[in-house]
C-alpha positions in Angstrom: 16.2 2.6 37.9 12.9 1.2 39.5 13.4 -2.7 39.8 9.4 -4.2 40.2 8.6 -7.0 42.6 6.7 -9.3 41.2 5.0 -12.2 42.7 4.4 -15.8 40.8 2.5 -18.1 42.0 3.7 -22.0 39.6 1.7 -24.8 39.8 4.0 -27.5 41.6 3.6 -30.3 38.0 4.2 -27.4 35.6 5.3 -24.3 35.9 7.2 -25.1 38.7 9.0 -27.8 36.8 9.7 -25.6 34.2 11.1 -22.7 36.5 13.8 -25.9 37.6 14.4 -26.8 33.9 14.8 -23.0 33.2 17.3 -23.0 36.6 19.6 -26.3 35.5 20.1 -25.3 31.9 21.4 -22.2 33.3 18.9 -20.0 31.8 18.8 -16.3 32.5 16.0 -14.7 33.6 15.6 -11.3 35.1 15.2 -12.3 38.8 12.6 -10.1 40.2 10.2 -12.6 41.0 9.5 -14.1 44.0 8.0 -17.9 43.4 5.8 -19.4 45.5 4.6 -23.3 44.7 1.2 -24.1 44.2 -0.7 -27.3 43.8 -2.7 -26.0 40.9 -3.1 -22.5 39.9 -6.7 -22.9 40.7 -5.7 -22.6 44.2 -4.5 -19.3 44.0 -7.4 -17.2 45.6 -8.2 -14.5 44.2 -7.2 -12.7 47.6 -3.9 -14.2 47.3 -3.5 -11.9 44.1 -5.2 -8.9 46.0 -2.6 -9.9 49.2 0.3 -9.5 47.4 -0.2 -6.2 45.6 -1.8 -4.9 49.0 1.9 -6.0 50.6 3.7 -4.1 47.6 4.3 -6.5 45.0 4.3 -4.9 41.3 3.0 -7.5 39.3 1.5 -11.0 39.7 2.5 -13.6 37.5 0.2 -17.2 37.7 1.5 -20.2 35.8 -0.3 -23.3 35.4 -0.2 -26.4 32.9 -1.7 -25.9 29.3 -5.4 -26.5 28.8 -6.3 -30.3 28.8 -3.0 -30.9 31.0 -4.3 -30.0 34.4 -3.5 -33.0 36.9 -6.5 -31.9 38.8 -8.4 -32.1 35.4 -10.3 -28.7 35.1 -8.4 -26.5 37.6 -6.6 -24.1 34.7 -9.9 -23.7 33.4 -11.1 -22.6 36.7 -7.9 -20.2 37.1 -8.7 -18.7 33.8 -12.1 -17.3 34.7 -11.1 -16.1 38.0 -8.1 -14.0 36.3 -10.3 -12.6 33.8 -12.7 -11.3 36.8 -9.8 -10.0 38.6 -8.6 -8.2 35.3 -11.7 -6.8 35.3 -12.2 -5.9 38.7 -8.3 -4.6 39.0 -9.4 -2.1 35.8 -12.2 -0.7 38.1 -9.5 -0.1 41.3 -8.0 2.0 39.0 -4.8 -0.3 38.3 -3.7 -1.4 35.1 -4.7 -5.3 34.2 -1.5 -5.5 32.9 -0.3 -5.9 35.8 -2.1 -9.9 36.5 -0.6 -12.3 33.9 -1.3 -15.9 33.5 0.6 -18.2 31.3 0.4 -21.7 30.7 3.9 -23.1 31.2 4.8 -27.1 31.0 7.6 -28.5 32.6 9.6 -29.0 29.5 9.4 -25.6 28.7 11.8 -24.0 30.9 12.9 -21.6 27.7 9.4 -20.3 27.7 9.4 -19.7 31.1 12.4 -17.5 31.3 11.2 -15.3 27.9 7.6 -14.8 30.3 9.6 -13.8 33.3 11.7 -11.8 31.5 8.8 -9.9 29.6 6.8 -9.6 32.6 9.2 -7.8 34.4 10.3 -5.6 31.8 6.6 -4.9 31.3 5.8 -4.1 34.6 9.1 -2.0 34.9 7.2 0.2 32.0 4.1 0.5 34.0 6.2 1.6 36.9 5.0 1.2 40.7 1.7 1.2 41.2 0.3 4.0 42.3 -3.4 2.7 43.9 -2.5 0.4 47.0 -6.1 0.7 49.0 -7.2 -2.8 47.7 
């Protein structure tokens, strides 16, 4: 059965917190992710995202804090415009925008994070490998 790689990038005050909840209460998660830290998600460049399905990743997850929660005040905000360009733009590669999620995940919600992993991963697993790699 096809297992996807998937690449999240948590903001280190959110997400990331969450993903450590989520890994003390022992929650399960389908572990095809690979986590990388951020400072915010509005550091994530969009050729970061590009990167990492150019190096064979599946999917790209991006978790930040909610709206109004950013420690760097408007950087979600930012993050949200740039993912719905690269939606956009990934739709005109020929690649499904499925395949870029963003979620806002706060570091109590370590429940929420593993139900989003989970999803993710099962929905990329329907979408199946990607097929278009010149990005």
């Amino acid at each position: 059965m096809f297992e996807p790689r998937i690449v999240a990038f948590f903001c280190k005050w959110c997400t990331s917190a969450g993903a450590d909840l989520a890994g003390t209460a022992r929650m399960t998660y389908l572990p095809n992710s690979v986590n990388i830290q951020v400072m915010c998600s509005s550091r994530v460049d969009p050729e970061h995202i590009l990167d990492a399905f150019r190096n064979g990743a599946d999917g790209v997850l991006i978790g930040g804090c909610h709206p109004g929660d950013c420690h760097y005040k408007t950087g979600n905000y930012q993050t949200l415009k740039r993912v719905t360009l690269l939606k956009k733009m990934l739709t005109e590669l020929g690649m499904e925008s499925r395949r870029l999620r963003l979620e806002w995940i706060s570091a109590a919600e370590g429940q929420k994070l593993a139900r989003v992993v989970t999803e993710f991963s099962e929905e990329i697993r329907r979408l199946g490998k990607i097929k278009v790699r010149q990005l």
